[in-house]
ROMINU-488322 format. One record per residue (C-alpha): residue in three letters; x, y, z; chain. Coordinates in Angstrom, 1 decimal. Layout:
BEGIN
site rest:Ala | u:X | v:Y | w:Z | kette:A .
...
This chain:
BEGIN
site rest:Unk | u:-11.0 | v:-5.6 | w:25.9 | kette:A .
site rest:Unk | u:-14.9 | v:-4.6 | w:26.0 | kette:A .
site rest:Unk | u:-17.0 | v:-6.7 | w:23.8 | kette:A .
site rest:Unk | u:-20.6 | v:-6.7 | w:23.8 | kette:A .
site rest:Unk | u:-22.7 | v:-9.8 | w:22.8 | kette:A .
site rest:Unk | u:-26.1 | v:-9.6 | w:22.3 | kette:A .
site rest:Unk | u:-28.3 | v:-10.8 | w:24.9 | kette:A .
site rest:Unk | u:-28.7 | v:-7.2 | w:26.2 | kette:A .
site rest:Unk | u:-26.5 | v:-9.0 | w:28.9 | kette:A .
site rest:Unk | u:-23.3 | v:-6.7 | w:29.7 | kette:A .
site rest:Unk | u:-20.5 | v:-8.5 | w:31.2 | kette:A .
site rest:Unk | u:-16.6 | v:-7.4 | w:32.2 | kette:A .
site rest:Unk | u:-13.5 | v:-8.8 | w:32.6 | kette:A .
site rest:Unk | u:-10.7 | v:-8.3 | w:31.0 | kette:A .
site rest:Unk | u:-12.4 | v:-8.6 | w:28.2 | kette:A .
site rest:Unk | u:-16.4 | v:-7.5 | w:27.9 | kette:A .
site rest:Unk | u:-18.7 | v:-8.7 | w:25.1 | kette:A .
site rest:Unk | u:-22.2 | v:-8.0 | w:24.9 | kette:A .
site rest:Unk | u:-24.7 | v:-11.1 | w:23.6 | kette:A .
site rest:Unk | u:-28.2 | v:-11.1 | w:22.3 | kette:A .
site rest:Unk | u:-29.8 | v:-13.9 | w:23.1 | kette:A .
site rest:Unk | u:-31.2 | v:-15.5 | w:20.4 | kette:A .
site rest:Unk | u:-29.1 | v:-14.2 | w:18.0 | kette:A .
site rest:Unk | u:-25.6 | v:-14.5 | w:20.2 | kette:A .
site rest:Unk | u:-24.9 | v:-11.9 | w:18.0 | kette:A .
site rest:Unk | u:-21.6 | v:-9.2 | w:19.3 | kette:A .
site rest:Unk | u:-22.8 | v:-6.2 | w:18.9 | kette:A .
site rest:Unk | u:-19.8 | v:-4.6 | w:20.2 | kette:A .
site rest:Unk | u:-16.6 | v:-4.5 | w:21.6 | kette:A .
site rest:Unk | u:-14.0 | v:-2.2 | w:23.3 | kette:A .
site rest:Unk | u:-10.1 | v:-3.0 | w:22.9 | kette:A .
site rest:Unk | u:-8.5 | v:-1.4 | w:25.9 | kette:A .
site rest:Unk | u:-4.7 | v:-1.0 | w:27.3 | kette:A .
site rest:Unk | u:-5.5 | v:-1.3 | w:31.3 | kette:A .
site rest:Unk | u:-8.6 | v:-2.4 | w:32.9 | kette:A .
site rest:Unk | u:-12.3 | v:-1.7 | w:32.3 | kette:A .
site rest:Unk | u:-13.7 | v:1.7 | w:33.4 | kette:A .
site rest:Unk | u:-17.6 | v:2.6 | w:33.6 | kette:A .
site rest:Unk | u:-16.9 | v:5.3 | w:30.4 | kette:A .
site rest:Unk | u:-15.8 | v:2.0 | w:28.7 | kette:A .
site rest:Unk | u:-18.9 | v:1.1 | w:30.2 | kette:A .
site rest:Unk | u:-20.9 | v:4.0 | w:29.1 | kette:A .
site rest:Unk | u:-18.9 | v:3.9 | w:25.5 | kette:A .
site rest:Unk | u:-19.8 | v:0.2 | w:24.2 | kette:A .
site rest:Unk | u:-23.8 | v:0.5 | w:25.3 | kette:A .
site rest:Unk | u:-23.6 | v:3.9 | w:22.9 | kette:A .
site rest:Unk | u:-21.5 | v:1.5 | w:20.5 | kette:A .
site rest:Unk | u:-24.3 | v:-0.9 | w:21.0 | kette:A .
site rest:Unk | u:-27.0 | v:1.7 | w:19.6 | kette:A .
site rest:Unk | u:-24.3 | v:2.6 | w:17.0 | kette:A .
site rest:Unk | u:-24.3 | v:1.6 | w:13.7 | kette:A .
site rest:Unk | u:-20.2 | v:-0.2 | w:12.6 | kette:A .
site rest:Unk | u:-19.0 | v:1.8 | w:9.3 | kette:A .
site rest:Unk | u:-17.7 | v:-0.7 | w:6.7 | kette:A .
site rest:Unk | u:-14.0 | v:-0.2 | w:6.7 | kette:A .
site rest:Unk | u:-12.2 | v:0.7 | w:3.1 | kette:A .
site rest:Unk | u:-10.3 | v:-2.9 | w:2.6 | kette:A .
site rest:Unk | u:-13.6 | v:-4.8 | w:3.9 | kette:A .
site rest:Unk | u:-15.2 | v:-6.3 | w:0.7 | kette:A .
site rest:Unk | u:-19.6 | v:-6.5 | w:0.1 | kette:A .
site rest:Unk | u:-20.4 | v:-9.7 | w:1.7 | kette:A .
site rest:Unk | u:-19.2 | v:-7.8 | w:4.8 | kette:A .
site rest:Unk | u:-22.2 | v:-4.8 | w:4.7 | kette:A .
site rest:Unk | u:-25.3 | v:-5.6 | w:6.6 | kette:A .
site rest:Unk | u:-28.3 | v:-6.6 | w:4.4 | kette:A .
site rest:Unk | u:-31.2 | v:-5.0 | w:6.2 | kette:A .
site rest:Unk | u:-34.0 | v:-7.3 | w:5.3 | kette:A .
site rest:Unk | u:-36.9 | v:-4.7 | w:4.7 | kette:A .
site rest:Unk | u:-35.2 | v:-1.8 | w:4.9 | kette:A .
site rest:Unk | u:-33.3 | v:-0.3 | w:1.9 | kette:A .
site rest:Unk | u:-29.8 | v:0.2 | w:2.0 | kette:A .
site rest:Unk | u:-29.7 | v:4.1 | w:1.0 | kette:A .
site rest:Unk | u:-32.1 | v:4.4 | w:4.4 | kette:A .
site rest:Unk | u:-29.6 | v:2.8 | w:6.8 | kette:A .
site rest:Unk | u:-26.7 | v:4.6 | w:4.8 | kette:A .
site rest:Unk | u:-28.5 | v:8.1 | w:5.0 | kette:A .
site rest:Unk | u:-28.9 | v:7.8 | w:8.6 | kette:A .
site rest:Unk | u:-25.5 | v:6.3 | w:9.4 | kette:A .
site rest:Unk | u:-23.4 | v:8.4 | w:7.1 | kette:A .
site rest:Unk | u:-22.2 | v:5.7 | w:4.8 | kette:A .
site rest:Unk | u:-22.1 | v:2.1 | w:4.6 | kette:A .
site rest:Unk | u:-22.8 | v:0.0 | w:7.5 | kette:A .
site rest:Unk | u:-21.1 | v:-3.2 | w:8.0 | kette:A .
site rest:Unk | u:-22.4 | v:-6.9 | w:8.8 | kette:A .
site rest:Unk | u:-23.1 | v:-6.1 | w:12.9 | kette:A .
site rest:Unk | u:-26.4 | v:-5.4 | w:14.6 | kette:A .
site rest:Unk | u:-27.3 | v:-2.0 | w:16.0 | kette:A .
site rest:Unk | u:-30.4 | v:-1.2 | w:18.5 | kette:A .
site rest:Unk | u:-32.0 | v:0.5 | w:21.3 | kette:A .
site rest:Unk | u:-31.5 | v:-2.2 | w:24.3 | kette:A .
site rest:Unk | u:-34.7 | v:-2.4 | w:26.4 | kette:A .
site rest:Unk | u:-32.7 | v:-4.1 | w:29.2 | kette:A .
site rest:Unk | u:-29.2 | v:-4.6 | w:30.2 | kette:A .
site rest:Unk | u:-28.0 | v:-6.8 | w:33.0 | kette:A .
site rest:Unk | u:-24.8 | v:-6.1 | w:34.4 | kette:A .
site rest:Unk | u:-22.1 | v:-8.0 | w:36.7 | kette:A .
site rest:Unk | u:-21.5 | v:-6.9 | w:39.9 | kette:A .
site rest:Unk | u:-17.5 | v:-5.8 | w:39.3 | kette:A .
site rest:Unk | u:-16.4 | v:-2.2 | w:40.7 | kette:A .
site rest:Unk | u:-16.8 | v:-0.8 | w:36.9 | kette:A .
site rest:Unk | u:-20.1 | v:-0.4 | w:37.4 | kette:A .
site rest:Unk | u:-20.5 | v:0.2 | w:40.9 | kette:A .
site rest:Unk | u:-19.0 | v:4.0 | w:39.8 | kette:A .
site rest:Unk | u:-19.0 | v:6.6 | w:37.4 | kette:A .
site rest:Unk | u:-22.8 | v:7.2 | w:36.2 | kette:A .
site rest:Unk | u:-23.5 | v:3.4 | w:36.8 | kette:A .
site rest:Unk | u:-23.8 | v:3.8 | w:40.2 | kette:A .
site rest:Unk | u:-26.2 | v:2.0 | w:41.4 | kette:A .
site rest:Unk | u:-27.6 | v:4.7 | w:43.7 | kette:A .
site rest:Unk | u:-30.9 | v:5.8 | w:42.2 | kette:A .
site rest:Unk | u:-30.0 | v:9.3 | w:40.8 | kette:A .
site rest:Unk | u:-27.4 | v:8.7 | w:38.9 | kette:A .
site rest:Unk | u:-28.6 | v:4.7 | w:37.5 | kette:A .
site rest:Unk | u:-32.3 | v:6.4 | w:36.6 | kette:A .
site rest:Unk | u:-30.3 | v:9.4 | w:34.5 | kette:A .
site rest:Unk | u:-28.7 | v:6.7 | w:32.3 | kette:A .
site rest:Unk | u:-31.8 | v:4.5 | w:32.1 | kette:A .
site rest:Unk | u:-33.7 | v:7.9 | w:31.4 | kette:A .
site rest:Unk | u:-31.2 | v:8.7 | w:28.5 | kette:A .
site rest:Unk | u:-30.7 | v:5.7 | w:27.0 | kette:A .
site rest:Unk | u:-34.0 | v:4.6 | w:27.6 | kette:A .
site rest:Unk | u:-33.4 | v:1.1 | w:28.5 | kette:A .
site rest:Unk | u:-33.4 | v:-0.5 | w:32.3 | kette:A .
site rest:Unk | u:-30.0 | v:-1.0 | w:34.0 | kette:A .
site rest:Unk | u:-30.6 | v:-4.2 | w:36.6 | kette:A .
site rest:Unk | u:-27.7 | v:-6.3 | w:38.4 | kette:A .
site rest:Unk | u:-27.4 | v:-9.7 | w:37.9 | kette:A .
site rest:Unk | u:-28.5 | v:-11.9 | w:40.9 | kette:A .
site rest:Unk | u:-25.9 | v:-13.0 | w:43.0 | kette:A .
site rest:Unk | u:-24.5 | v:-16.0 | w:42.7 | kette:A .
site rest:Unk | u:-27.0 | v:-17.1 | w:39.5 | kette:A .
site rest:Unk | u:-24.8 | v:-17.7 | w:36.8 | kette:A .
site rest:Unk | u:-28.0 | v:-18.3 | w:34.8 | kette:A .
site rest:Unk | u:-28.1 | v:-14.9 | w:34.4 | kette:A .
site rest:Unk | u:-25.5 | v:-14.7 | w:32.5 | kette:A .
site rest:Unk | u:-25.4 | v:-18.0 | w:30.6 | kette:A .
site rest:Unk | u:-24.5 | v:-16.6 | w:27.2 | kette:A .
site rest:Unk | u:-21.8 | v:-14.3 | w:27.9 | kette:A .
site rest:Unk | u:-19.9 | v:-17.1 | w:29.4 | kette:A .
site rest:Unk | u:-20.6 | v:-19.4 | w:26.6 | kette:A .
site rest:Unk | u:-19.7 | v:-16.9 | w:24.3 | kette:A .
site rest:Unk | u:-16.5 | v:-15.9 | w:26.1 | kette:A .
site rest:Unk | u:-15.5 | v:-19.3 | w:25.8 | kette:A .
site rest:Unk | u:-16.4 | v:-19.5 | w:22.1 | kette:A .
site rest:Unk | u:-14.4 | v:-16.3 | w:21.7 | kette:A .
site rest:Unk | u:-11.3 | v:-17.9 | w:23.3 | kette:A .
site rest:Unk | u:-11.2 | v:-20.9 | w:21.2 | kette:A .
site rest:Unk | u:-12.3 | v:-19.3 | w:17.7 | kette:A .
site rest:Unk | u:-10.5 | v:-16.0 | w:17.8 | kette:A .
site rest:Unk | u:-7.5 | v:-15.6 | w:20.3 | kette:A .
site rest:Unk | u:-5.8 | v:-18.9 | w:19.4 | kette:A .
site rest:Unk | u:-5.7 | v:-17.4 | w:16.1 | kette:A .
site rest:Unk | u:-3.9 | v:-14.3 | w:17.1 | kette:A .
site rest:Unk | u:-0.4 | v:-13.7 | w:16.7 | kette:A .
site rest:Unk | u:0.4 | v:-13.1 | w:20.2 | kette:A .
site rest:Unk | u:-1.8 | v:-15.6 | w:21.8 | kette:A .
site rest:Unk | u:-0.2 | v:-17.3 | w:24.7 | kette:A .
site rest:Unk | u:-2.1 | v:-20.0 | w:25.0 | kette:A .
site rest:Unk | u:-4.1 | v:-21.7 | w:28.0 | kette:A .
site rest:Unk | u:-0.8 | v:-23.2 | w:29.7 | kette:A .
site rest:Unk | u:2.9 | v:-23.0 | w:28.6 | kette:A .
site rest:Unk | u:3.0 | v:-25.7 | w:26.6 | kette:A .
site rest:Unk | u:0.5 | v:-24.0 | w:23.8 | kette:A .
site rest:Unk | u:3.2 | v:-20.7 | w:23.7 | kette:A .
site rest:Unk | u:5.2 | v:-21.7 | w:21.2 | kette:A .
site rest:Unk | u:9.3 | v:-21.3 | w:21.6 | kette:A .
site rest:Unk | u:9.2 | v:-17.1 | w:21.3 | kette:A .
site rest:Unk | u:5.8 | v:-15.7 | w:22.5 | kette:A .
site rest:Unk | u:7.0 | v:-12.3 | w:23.3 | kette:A .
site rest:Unk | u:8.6 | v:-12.1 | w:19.7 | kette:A .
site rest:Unk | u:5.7 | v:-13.3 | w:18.0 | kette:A .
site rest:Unk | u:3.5 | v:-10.5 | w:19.5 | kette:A .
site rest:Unk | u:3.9 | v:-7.8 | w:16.8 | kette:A .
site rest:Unk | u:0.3 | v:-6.2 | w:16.6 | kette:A .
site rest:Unk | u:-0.4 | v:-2.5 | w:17.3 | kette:A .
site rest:Unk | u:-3.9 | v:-1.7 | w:19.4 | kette:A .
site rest:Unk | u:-5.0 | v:-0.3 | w:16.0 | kette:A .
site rest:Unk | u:-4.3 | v:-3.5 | w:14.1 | kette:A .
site rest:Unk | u:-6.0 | v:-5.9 | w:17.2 | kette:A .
site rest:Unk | u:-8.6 | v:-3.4 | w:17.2 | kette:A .
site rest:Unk | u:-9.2 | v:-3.7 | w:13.1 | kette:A .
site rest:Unk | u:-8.2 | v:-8.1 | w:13.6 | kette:A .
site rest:Unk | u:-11.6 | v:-8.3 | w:15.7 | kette:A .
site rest:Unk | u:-13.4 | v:-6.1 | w:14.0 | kette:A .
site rest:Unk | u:-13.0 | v:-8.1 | w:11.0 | kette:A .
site rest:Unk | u:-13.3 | v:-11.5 | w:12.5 | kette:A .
site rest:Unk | u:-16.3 | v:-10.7 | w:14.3 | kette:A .
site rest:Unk | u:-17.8 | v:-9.2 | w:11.3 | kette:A .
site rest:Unk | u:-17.0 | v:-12.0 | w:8.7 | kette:A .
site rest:Unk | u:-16.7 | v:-14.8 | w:10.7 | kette:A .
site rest:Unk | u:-18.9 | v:-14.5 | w:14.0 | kette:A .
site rest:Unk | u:-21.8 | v:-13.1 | w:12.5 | kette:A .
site rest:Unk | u:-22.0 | v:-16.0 | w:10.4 | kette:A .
site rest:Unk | u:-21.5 | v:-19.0 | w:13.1 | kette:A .
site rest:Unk | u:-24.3 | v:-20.8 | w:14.1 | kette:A .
């Protein structure tokens, strides 16, 4: 799973977020079968510039209010409705030092790494090693995420056995397509509104 919290920090593991830094909004996310690949990579920074279309059985109080900017401007340029999650332009994204982005157009040999920053006009810069300063809100906010949303899940086998319950594997009953549309929702209607 890619999410991406705003911080214009970009971070992988199984999961990867994306954190602002004020905000701690998540801008975006990826739900993925097998591990994280640099178009994942690629995908969730164009997510990130993306505007979220409100989903048919999501209700008003889940559309972004834009304050300034009228609805029919953000709906014009996004094609419909546009639900409660930021969109922008990053100006800088720092990334972890996992083989995902050590391949694919986020190499970090100069030809390819300037062609991405070129295109999606924002700098692409490591994280220092061994600074985990540098990436203080993605942790925090993968721990947030782990105690607000997965416990809540279905399938969710807990931190140790003794949070599994008696049937875990029965209990996991959710398609990618219904996880995918689960977070969605909980990080529009709930996340976006924790402070």
């Amino acid at each position: 799973m890619i999410f991406a919290i705003s911080t214009a920090l970009l971070a992988c593991k199984a999961e990867t977020w994306l954190p602002r830094p004020y905000t701690h909004s998540i801008v975006a996310f990826r739900l993925t079968l097998v591990s994280d690949t640099s178009v994942d990579v690629a995908m969730i920074l164009r997510d990130v510039m993306m505007p979220l279309p409100v989903r048919p059985d999501w209700g008003e109080e889940m559309e972004w209010a834009y304050p300034g900017v009228p609805g029919t401007v953000i709906a014009g340029f996004s094609g419909g409705k546009v639900a409660g999650l930021p969109f922008f332009a990053p100006e800088t994204v720092t990334t972890g030092h996992g083989s995902v982005y050590k391949n694919h157009h986020l190499v970090y040999k100069n030809h390819h790494l300037i062609e991405v920053q070129r295109v999606i006009g924002a700098t692409i810069r490591p994280s220092r090693l061994l600074r985990p300063t540098d990436k203080q809100a993605v942790e925090r906010a993968f721990g947030a995420i782990q105690s607000l949303l997965f416990r809540i899940l279905p399938d969710y086998q807990g931190v140790d056995s003794s949070d599994r319950g008696i049937d875990p594997e029965g209990d996991a009953c959710l398609t990618v397509a219904e996880m995918e549309h689960l977070i969605a929702t909980w990080v529009v209607k709930i996340w976006q509104w924790l402070r």
